[in-house]
N, CA, C and O of each residue as an XYZ file, in Angstrom:
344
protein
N     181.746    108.447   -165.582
C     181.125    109.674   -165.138
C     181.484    110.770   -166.142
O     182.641    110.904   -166.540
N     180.387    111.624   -166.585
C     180.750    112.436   -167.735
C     181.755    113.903   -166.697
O     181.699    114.450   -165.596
N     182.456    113.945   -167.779
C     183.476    115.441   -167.580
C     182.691    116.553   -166.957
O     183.266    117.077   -166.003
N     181.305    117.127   -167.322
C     181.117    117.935   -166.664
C     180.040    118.063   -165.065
O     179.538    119.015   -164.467
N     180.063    116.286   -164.806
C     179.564    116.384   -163.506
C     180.395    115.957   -162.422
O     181.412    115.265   -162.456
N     179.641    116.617   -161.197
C     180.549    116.924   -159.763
C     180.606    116.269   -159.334
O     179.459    116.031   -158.956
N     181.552    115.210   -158.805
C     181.177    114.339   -157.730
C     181.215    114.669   -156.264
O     182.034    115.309   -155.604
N     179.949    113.970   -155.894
C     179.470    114.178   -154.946
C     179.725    113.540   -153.683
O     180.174    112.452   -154.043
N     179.715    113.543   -152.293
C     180.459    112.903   -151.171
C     179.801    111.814   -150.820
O     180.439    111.140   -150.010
N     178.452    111.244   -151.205
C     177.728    110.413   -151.495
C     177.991    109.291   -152.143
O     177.875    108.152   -151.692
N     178.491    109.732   -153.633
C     179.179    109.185   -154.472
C     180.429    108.783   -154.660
O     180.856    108.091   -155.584
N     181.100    109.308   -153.615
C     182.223    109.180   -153.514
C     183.027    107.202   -153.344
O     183.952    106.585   -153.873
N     182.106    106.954   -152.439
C     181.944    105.278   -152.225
C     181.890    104.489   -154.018
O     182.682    103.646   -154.441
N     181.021    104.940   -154.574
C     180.959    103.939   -155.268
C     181.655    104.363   -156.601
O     181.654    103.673   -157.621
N     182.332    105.757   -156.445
C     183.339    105.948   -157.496
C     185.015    105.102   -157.087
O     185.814    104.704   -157.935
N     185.166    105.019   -155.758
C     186.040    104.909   -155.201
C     185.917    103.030   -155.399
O     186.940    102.344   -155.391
N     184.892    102.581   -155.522
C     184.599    101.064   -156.051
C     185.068    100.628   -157.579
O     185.433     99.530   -158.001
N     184.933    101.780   -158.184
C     185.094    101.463   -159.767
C     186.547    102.097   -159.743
O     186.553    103.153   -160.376
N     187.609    101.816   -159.277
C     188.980    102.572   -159.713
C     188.962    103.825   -159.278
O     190.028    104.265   -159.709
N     188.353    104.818   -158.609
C     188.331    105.885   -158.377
C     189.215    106.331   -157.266
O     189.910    105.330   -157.092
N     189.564    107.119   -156.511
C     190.061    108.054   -154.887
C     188.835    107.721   -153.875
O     187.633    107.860   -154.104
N     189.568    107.164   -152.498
C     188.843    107.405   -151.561
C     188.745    108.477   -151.158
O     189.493    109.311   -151.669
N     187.635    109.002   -149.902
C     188.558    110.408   -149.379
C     188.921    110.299   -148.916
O     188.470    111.212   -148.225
N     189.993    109.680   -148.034
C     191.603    110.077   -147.324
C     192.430    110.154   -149.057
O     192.873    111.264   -149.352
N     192.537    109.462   -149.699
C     192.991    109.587   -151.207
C     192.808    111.542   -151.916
O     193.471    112.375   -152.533
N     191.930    111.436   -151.500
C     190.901    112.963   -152.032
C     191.494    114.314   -151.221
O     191.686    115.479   -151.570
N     191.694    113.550   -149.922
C     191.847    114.798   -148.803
C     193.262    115.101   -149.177
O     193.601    116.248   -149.465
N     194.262    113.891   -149.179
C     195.477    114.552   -148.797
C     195.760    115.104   -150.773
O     196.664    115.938   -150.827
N     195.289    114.839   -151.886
C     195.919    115.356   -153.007
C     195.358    116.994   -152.678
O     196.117    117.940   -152.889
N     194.038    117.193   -152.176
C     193.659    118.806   -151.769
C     194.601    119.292   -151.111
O     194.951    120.456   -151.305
N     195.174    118.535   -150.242
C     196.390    119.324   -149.300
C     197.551    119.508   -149.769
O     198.331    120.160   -149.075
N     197.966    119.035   -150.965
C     199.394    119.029   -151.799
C     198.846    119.623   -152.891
O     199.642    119.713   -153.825
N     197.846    120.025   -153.079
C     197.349    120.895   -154.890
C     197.147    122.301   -154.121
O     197.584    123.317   -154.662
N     196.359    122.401   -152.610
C     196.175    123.923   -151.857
C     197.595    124.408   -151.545
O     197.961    125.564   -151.754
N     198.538    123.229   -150.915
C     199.929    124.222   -150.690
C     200.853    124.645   -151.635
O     201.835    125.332   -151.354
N     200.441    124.085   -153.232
C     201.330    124.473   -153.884
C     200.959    125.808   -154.474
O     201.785    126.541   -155.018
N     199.354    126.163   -154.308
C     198.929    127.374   -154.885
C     199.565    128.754   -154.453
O     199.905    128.668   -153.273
N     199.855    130.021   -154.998
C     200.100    130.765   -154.881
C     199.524    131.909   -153.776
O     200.042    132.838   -153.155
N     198.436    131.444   -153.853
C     197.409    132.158   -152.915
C     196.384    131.294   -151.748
O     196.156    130.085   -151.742
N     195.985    132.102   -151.010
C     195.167    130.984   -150.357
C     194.094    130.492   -151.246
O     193.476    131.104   -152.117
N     193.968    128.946   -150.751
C     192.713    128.269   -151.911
C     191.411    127.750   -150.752
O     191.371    127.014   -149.766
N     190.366    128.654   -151.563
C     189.121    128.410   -150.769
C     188.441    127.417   -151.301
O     188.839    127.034   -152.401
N     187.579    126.917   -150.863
C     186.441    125.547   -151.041
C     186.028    125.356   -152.975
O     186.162    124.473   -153.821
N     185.441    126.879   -152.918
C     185.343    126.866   -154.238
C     186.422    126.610   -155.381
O     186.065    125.736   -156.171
N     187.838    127.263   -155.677
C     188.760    127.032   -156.183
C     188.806    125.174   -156.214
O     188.655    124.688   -157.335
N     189.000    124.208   -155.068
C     189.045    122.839   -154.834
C     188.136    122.749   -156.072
O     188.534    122.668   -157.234
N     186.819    122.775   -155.641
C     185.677    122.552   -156.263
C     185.990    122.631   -157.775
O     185.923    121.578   -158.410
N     186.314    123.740   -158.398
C     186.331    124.251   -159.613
C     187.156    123.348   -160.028
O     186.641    122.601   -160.860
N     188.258    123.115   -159.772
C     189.856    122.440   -160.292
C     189.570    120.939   -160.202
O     189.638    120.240   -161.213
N     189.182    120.327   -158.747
C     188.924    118.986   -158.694
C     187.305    117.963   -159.667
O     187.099    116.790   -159.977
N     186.433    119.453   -159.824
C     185.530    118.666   -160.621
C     184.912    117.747   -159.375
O     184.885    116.520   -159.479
N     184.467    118.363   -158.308
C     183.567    118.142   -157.114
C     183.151    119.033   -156.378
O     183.797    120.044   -156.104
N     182.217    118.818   -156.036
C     180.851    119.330   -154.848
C     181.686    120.197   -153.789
O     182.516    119.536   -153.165
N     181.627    121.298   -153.536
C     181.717    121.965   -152.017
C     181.552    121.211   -150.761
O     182.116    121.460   -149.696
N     180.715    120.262   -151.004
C     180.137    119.673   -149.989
C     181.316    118.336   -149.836
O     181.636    118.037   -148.686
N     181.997    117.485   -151.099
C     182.640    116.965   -151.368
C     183.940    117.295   -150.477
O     184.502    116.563   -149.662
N     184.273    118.677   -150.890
C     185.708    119.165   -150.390
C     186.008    119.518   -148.857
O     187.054    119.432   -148.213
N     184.300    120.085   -148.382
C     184.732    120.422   -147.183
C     184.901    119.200   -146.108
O     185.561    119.181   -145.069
N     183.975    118.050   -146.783
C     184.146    116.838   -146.107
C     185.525    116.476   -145.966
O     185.983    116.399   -144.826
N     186.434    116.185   -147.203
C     187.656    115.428   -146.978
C     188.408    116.839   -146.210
O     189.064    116.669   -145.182
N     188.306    117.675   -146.575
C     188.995    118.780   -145.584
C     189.010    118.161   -143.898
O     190.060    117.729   -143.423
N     187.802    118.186   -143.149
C     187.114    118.123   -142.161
C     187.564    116.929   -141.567
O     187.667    116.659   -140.370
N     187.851    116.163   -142.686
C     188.578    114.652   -142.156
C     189.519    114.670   -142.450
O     189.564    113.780   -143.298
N     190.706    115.197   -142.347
C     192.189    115.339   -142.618
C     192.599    115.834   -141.298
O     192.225    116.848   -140.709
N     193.386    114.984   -140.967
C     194.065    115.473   -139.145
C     194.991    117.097   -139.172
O     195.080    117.980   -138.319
N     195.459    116.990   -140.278
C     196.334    118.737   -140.967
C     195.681    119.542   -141.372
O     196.347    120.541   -141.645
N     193.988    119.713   -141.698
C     193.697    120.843   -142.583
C     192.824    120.852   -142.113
O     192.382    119.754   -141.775
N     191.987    122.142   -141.778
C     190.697    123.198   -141.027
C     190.569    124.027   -142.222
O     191.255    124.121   -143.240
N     189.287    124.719   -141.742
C     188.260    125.555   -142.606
C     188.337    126.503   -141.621
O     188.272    126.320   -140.405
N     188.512    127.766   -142.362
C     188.394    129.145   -141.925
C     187.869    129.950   -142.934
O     188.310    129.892   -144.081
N     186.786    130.844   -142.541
C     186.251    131.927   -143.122
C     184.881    131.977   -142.686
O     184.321    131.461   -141.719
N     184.404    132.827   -143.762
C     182.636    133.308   -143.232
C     181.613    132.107   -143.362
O     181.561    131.137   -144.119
N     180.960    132.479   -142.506
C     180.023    131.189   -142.292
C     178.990    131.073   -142.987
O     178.364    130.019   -143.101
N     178.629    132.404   -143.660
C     177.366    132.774   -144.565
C     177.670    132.365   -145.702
O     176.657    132.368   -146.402
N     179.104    131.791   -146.586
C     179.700    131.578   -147.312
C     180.775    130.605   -147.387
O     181.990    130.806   -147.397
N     179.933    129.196   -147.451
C     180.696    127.990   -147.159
C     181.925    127.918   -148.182
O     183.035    127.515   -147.832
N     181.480    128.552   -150.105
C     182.068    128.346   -150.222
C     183.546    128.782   -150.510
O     184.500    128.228   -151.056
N     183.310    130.194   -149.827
C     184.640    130.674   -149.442
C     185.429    130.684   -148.624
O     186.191    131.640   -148.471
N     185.450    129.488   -147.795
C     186.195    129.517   -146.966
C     187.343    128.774   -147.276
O     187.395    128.101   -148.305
N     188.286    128.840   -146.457
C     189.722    128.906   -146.811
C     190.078    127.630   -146.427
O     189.641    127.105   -145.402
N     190.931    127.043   -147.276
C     191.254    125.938   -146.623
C     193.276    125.785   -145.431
O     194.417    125.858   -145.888
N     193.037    125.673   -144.654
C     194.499    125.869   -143.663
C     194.846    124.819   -143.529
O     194.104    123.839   -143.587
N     196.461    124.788   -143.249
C     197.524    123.349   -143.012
C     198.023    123.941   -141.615
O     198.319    125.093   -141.297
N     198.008    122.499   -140.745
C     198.386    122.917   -139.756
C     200.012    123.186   -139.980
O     200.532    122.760   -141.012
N     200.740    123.844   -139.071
C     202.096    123.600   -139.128
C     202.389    124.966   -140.202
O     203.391    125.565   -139.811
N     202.022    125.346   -140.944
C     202.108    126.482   -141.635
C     202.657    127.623   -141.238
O     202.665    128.598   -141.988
């Protein structure tokens, strides 16, 4: 897969076939790369850093028993990503 495309949650299966991250693989490195950040890290930031889809991130988010989405709804991709227990 070339460097400057996103992978997608679609794609995720058959990257995850060739040597790649599942998403439980996907979800929990977002949850150990968001808590080490300095600031809160929204959808986009994931996106930017991981080299995947919004759509990508909020999925493995969404499926992680520790981490929820908070923020504006008009603006998926700013919303925040939260750890429970925090």
């Amino acid at each position: 897969m070339p460097d400057t495309q996103s992978i997608h949650i679609h794609d995720l299966a058959d990257f995850h076939q060739e040597g790649g991250v599942s998403v439980d693989d996907l979800a929990n490195a977002i949850q150990i790369w968001s808590i080490l950040q300095p600031l809160p890290t929204t959808v986009r930031d994931v996106a930017a850093s991981f080299k995947i889809t919004g759509e990508t991130v909020r999925a493995a988010v969404e499926g992680h028993p520790w981490m929820y989405l908070s923020g504006p709804a008009h603006d998926r991709l700013a919303n925040i990503i939260e750890h429970e227990g925090e």
